[in-house]
C-alpha positions in Angstrom: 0.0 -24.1 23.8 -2.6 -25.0 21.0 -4.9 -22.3 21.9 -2.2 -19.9 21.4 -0.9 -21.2 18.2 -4.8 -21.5 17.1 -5.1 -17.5 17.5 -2.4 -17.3 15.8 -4.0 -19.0 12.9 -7.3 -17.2 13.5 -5.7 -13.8 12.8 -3.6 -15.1 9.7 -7.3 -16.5 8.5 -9.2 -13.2 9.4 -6.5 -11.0 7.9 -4.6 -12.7 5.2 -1.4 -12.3 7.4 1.3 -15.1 5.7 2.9 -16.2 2.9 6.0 -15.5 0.8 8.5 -14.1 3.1 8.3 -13.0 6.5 10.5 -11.4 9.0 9.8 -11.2 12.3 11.0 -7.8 14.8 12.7 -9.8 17.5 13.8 -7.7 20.4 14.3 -10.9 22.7 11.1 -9.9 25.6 8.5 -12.4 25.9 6.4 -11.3 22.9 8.8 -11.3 20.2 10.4 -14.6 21.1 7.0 -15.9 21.3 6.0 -14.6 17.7 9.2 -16.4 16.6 8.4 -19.7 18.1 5.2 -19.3 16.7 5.9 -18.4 13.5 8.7 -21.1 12.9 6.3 -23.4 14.1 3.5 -22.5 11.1 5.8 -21.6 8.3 5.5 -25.2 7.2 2.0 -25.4 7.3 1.4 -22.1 6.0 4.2 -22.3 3.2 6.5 -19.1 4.1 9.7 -18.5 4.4 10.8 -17.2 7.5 13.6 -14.6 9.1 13.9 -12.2 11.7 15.7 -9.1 12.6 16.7 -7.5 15.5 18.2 -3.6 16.1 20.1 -3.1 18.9 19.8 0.9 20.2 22.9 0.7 22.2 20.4 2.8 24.8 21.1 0.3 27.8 24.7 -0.3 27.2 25.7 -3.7 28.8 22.2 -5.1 28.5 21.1 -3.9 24.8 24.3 -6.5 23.8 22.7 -9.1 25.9 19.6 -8.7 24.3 21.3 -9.2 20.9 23.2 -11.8 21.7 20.6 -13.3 23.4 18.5 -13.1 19.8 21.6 -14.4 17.7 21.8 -17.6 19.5 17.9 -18.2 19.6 18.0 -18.0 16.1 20.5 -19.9 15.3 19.2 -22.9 17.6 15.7 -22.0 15.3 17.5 -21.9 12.4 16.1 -18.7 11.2 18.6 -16.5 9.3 19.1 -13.3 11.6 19.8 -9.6 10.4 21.2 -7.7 13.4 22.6 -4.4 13.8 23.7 -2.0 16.3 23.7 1.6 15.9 23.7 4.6 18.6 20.4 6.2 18.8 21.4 8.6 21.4 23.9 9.9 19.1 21.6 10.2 16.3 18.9 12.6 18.1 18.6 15.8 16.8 17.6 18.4 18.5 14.3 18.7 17.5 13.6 15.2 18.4 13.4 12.9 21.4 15.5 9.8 21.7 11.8 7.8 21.1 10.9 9.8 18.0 15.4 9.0 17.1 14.8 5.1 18.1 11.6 5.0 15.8 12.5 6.6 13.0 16.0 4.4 13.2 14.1 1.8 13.9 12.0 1.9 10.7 14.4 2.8 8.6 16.3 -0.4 9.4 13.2 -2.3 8.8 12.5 -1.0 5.4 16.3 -1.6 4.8 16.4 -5.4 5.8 12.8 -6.2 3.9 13.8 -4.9 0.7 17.5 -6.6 1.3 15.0 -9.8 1.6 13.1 -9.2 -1.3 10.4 -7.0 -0.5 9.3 -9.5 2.9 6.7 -8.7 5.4 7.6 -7.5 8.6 5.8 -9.1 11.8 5.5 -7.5 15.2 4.6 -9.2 18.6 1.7 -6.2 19.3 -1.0 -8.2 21.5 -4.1 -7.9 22.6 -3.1 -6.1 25.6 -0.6 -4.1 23.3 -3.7 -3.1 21.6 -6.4 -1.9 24.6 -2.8 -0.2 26.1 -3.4 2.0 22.9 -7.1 2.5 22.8 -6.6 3.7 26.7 -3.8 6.5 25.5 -5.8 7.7 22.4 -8.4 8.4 24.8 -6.8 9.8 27.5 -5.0 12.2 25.0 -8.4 13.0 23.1 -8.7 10.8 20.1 -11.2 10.4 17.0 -12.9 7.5 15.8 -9.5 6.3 14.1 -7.9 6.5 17.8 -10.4 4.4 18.9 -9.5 1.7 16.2 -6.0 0.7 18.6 -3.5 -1.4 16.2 -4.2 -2.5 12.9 -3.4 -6.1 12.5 -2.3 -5.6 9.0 -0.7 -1.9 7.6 1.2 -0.8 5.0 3.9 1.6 6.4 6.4 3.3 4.8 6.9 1.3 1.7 6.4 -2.3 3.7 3.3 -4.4 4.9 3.3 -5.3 8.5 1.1 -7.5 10.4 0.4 -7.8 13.5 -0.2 -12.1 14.3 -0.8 -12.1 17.9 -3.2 -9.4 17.9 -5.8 -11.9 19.5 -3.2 -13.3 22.2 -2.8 -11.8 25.8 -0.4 -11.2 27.5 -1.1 -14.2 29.7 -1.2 -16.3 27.1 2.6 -15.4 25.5 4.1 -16.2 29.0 1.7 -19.9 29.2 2.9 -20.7 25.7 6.8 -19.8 26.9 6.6 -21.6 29.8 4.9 -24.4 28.1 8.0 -25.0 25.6 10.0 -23.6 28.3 11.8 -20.8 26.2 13.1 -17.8 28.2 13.0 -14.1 27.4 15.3 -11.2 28.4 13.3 -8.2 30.0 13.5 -4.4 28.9 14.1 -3.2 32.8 12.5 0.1 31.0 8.9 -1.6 30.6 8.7 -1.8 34.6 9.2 1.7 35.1 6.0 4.1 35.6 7.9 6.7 34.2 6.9 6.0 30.7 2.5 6.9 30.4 2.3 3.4 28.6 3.7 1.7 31.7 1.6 3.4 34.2 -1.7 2.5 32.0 -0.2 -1.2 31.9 0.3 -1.3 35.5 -1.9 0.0 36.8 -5.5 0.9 35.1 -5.5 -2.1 32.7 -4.9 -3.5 35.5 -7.7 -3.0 37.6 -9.4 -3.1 34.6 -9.4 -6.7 34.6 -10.2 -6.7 37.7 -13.3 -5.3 36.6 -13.9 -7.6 33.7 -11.3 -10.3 33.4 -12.6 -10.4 29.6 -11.7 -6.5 28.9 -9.1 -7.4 26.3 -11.2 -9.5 24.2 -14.4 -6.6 24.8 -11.5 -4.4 23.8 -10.8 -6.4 21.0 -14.2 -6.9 19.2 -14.8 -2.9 19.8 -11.9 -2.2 17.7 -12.4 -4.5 15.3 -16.3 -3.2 14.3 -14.8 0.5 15.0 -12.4 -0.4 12.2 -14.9 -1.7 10.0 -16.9 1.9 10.1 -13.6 3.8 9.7 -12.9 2.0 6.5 -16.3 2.5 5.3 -15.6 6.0 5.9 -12.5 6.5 4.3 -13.8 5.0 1.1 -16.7 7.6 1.1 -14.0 10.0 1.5 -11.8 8.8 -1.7 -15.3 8.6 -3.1 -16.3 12.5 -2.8 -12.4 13.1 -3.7 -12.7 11.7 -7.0 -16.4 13.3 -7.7 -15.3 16.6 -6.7 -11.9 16.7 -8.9 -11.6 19.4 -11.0 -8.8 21.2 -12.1 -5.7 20.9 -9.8 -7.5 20.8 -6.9 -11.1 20.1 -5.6 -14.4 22.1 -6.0 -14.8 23.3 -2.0 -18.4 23.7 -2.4 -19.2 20.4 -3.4 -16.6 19.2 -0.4 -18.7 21.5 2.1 -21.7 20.0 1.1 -20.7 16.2 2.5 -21.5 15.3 5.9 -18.8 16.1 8.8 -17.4 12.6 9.3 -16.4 12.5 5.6 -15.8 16.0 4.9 -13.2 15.6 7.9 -11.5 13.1 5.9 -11.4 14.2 2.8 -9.7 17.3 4.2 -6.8 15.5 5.9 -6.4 13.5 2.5 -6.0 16.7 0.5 -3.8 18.5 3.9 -1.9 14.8 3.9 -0.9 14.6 0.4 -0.1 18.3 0.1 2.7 17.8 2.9 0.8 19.2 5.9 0.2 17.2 9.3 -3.0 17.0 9.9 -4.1 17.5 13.4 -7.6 18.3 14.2 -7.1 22.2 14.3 -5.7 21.9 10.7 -8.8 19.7 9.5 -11.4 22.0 11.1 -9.7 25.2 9.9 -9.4 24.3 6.5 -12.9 22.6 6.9 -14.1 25.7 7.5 -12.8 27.3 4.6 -14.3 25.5 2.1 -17.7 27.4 1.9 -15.6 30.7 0.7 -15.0 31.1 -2.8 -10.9 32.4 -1.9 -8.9 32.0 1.0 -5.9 31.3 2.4 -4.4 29.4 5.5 -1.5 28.5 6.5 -0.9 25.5 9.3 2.9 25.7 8.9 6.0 26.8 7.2 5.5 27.4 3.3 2.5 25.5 3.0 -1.0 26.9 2.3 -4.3 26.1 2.1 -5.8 27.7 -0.8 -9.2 28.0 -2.1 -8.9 30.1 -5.7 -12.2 30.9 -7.9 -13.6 27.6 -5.7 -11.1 25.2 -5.7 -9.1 23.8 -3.0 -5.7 22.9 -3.3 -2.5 23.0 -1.2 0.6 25.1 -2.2 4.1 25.5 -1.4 4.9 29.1 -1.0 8.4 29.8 0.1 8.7 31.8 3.1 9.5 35.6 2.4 5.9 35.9 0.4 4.3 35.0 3.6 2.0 37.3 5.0 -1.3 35.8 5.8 -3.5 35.0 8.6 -1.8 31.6 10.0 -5.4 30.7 11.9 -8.2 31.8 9.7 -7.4 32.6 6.4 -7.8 35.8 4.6 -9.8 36.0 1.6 -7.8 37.6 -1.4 
């Protein structure tokens, strides 16, 4: 039960995880109610106040209210102030969406709600260690970068809110040894035993007989992501770097951008494609990557947004839709 709690502490000392307010995601499975004990257990120590909230999805009828109530009561035994709410996410899909992308994007929008009800608090998440190498093993089984590689950042700021990530250094193992220690139960999502889902199938089985391989995979897992993370910060900043010394006019001079080595040319690309209101997949970033040595060009990755390079600047423009009429893959020089 220490060790657990001491990880705990070692990620809030490696990361700079608590203080003021914090709310913590509680869905009611093992690793949420373990992030609560946890969490209640250091706010006195570590001086923070501490809440929690929990969105039910109505996905799983009888058993998303259990799971609810099942959080209310917990926290009121804790004596942690509770935000619930239930919504139907089903009902909210729209038709270009899947009920995951629905539940997330519900999902976040309620926790961006409840920390800025709170006073601008930070949101914790029970993502372990396994959560993390689960994550690494997608990225690369769907073709990933260097950032894929990275798994889950411990602390991020997401869409207006800071989140952090305090058992990032616990398994799996350890959540259920630190229940069963303070003998706390946990409802369980009957969804995160099907294979059905790819993150259940890498869970149950190759992670699996990955640590049959090396029982210490998580924690190899673990240090690789953290050094990986390390070099893809150092490459960002060159990236905002080359931004800023190529900044002219109301773009960027795409020479000097062409000049800069792959890695950080790469980025600085999906900066300018990011901010200009363009997903950035790798096709995008090497398109307009190739572009930059041109002196004019076009391209355009989706609807009313362009790519342009004009007199030698780069910049991306909003075109409505009936002036269309360039090459959507390479560009056309004009």
């Amino acid at each position: 039960m220490t060790e657990f709690i001491d990880k705990v502490r070692r990620a809030d000392g490696d990361y700079g995880m608590f203080g003021g307010r914090i709310c913590a995601a509680l869905s009611g499975g093992a690793d949420s109610v373990s992030l609560l004990l946890a969490l209640k257990e250091l706010s006195g120590e570590r001086g923070f106040e501490l809440y929690a909230c929990h969105l039910n999805h109505g996905l799983r009828g009888e058993e998303s209210d259990r799971d609810e109530l099942f959080c209310a009561e917990l926290c009121n035994r804790l004596g942690v102030p509770l935000t619930a709410k239930k919504v139907s996410v089903a009902a909210l899909a729209e038709k270009h969406e899947s009920v995951e992308e629905t539940a997330r994007r519900v999902r976040y929008g309620f926790f961006s709600e409840t920390l800025g009800d709170l006073g601008g608090a930070v949101l914790a998440t029970a993502h372990t260690a396994n959560d993390n190498a689960e994550t690494v093993l997608i990225n690369m089984l769907r073709g990933t970068g260097l950032a894929g590689l990275c798994g889950i950042p411990p602390v991020r700021a997401l869409d207006g809110f800071r989140v952090v990530r305090p058992l990032i250094y616990c398994t799996r193992a350890d959540v259920e040894e630190f229940l069963a220690a303070n003998g706390q139960d946990y409802v369980t999502d009957r969804t995160n035993l099907s294979e059905e889902y790819t993150r259940n199938k890498i869970r149950h089985r190759l992670l699996s007989e990955m640590l049959e391989i090396n029982p210490s995979v998580l924690e190899v897992i673990g240090r690789m992501t953290k050094n990986l993370r390390a070099d893809n910060t150092f490459l960002e900043d060159a990236a905002v770097k080359a931004l800023e010394e190529n900044r002219t006019g109301r773009g960027w001079n795409a020479a000097g951008l062409a000049r800069l080595p792959s890695p950080i040319r790469s980025r600085a690309v999906r900066r300018i494609l990011t901010d200009g209101g363009i997903e950035p997949s790798a096709l995008r970033i090497n398109t307009a990557s190739e572009l930059l040595s041109r002196r004019s060009a076009r391209y355009n990755p989706c609807k009313d947004r362009f790519f342009t390079i004009c007199k030698g600047v780069c910049f991306v423009e909003h075109i409505e839709q009936h002036y269309r009429g360039f090459n959507e893959k390479k560009g056309n020089d004009w």
